[in-house]
Steps between C-alpha positions, in 0.01 A plus 500: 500500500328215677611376861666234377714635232710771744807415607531615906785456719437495838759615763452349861301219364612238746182569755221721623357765234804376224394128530133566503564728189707250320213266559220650385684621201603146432104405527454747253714358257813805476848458507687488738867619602485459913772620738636524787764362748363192628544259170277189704245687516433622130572163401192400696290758311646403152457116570098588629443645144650235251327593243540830519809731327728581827871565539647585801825700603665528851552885576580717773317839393794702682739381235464670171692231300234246652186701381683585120570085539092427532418768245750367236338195546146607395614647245754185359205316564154732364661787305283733685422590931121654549490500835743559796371413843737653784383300827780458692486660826621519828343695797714489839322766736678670832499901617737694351649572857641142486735575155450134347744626211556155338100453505490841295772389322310187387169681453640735247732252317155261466233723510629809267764380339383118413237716324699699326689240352218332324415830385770538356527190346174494316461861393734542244320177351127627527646814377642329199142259470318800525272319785558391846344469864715550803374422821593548837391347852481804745293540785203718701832593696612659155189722558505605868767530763480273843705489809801212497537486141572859377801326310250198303270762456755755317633199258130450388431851440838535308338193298203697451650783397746308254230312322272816445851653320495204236125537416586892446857413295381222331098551407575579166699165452105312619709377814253506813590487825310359799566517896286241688486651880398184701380561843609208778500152280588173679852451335796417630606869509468505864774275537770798376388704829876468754227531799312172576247614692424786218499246268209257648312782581484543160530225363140446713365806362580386149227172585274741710447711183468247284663555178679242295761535226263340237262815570823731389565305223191569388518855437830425375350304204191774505764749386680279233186394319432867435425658141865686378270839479471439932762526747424405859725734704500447833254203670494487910341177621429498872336262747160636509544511874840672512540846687763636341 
């Protein structure tokens, strides 16, 4: 199926990797169900592409009812979903020592279980379709374990671990399933870390390295526009200067 035939939604389209996503998807002529909680700022995307097939759906990822709400209408709309992007994300960072239990809190309702309720949105329709991509924004910090964010770094290996299950449950339906690992993008991300001075150290970092969310969205596309026989697993994109 070509590019511009799938129907994607996005999750956490609003800015950073989602709204560089959304973009170059629009560019490429696909359409478009984009979501997330700020409604402003998806109406900015939508109104940049007129031309272009996008509807867009306020949602807060944490709320099942809200994710069922922008599934039901992609399907009311196109009959069909190919291709689930999870992006939303949050990553506050602190030592365990310090017991930031509504930061955990948050991490897990956004960062697991914001996932899980796409997933379990759209599987039950790629199931039924026979066909499917589900995709899911984790992180190099889904891959290795750092000081001050032992708690971030255990949602995105819980991510990683729940997207490999539903390319071994679901294979035989042709439903992929794709984790893109970024390493430090400049997103707004930084601005979820409690600790200022944590967060515009990296927040500089994120500049010093010098990736951007239009380089993530890239590979995001990459593994979209791939043949049905191929399945991209697992894709880490780092700074080519980062040490970790």
């Amino acid at each position: 199926m070509a590019m511009k035939d799938k129907v994607t939604i996005i999750m956490g389209a609003s800015s950073g990797i989602g709204e560089a996503t959304s973009k170059l998807l629009a560019e490429k002529g696909a359409k478009l169900i984009i979501a997330a909680r700020r409604l402003n700022r998806l109406e900015a995307i939508k109104e940049a592409y007129p031309k272009v097939d996008i509807h867009i759906q306020q949602v807060d990822v944490t709320n099942n009812e809200d994710v069922k709400k922008v599934v039901d209408l992609a399907m009311d709309i196109y009959g069909r979903i190919d291709v689930l992007y999870n992006n939303a994300g949050i990553m506050p960072t602190a030592p365990i020592i310090e017991g930031r239990r509504d930061e955990w809190q948050r991490m897990l309702d956004i960062n697991i279980m914001g996932v899980l309720n796409g997933i379990a949105a759209v599987v039950p329709i790629m199931a039924k379709q026979k066909s499917g991509h589900i995709i899911a924004t984790d992180s190099v910090a889904g891959h290795v374990v750092y000081p001050e964010s032992a708690v971030y770094c255990g949602t995105k290996f819980a991510v990683r671990a729940i997207m490999e299950g539903i390319r071994q449950e679901q294979r035989e339906n042709n439903i992929k399933s794709t984790i893109i690992s970024p390493g430090a993008v400049a997103t707004e991300l930084y601005k979820t870390i409690s600790d200022k001075q944590v967060s515009e150290d990296l927040h500089q970092s994120q500049k010093e390295w010098g990736l951007v969310p239009e380089d993530i969205a890239s590979a995001v596309v990459f593994a979209i526009d791939t043949p049905e026989r191929m399945a991209i697993s697992d894709m880490i994109v780092r700074p080519t200067t980062q040490p970790v």
